[in-house]
N, C-alpha and C positions, 0 to 999 in steps of 0.2 A: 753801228748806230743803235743795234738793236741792246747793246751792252749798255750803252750810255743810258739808255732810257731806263735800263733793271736798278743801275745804278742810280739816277732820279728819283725813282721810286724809293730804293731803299733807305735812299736819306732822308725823301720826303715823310717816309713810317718814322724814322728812327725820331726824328726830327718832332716830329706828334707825341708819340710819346715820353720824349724829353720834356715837350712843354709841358703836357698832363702831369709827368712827375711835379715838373717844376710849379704848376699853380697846386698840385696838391697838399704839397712840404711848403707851402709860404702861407696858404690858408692854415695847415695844421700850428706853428709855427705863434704864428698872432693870434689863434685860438685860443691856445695854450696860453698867452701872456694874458690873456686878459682878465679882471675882475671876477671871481665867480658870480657874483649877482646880475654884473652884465652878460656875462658869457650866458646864464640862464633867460635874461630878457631876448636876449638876439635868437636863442634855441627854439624861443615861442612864437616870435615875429616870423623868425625864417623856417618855420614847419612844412609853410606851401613851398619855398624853394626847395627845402629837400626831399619831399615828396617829387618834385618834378625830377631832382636828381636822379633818387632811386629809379625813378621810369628810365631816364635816358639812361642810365648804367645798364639795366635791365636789358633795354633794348638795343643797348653796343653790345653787350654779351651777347644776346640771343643773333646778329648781324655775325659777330667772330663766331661761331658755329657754323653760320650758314657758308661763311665763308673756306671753314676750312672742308666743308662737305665739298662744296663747290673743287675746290683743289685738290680732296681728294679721286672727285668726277675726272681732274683733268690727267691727274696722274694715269689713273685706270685705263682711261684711252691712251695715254703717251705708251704705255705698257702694251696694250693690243697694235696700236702701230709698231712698236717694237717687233711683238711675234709674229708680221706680217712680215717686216723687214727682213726679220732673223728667225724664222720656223723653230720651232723646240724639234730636236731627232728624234724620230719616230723608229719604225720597223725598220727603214731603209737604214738608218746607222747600222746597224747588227749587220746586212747584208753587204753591205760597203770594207767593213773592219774583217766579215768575213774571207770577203775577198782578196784582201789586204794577207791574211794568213796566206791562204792557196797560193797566191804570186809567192809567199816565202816559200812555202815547203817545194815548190815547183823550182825553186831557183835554187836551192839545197842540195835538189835531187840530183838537177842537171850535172852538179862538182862532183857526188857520189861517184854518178856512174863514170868518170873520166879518171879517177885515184887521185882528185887532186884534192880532195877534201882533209885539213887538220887533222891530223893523228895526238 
């Protein structure tokens, strides 16, 4: 379920941004076609819309920063739960692998003393 729904999501972004592409290539598009005298009347008319553009650009920019802050918030915990999960080896490693030797040369020794040890 919980898949279905990452997946939702990700078609719903991908999906946004496809449209944003797509109204931004149809306005540049018929821009481009038009008269330069009109293209210049329309630039002066539509001042206060682009002025509002550049806010809201502004401030979806400034919203995708917050947002990747924010994820990166969540990653950092995903990571501390990780080392909660999974400890990084500490001193104890070395004393463990130590260990791990002694049982060799101990088990080594035992074949010495009997001649049955490889020549």
């Amino acid at each position: 379920m919980a898949d279905l729904v990452a997946q939702a999501i990700a078609v719903t972004l991908q999906g946004v941004i496809l449209a944003t592409f797509l109204v931004v290539a149809t306005t540049f598009v018929t821009f481009r076609r038009m008269n330069k005298d009109v293209r210049r009347a329309r630039m002066f008319i539509l001042a206060e819309r682009l002025e509002r553009f550049l806010a809201a650009f502004t401030v979806a920019f400034a919203s995708t920063i917050i947002v990747f802050v924010w994820l990166g918030g969540f990653l950092y915990g995903a990571i501390e739960i990780f080392f909660v999960v999974r400890p990084r080896p500490r001193g104890g490693y070395r004393l463990l692998k130590r260990a791990a030797s002694i049982r060799t040369r101990a088990r080594d020794a035992s074949t010495e003393g009997t001649g049955d040890a490889p020549k």
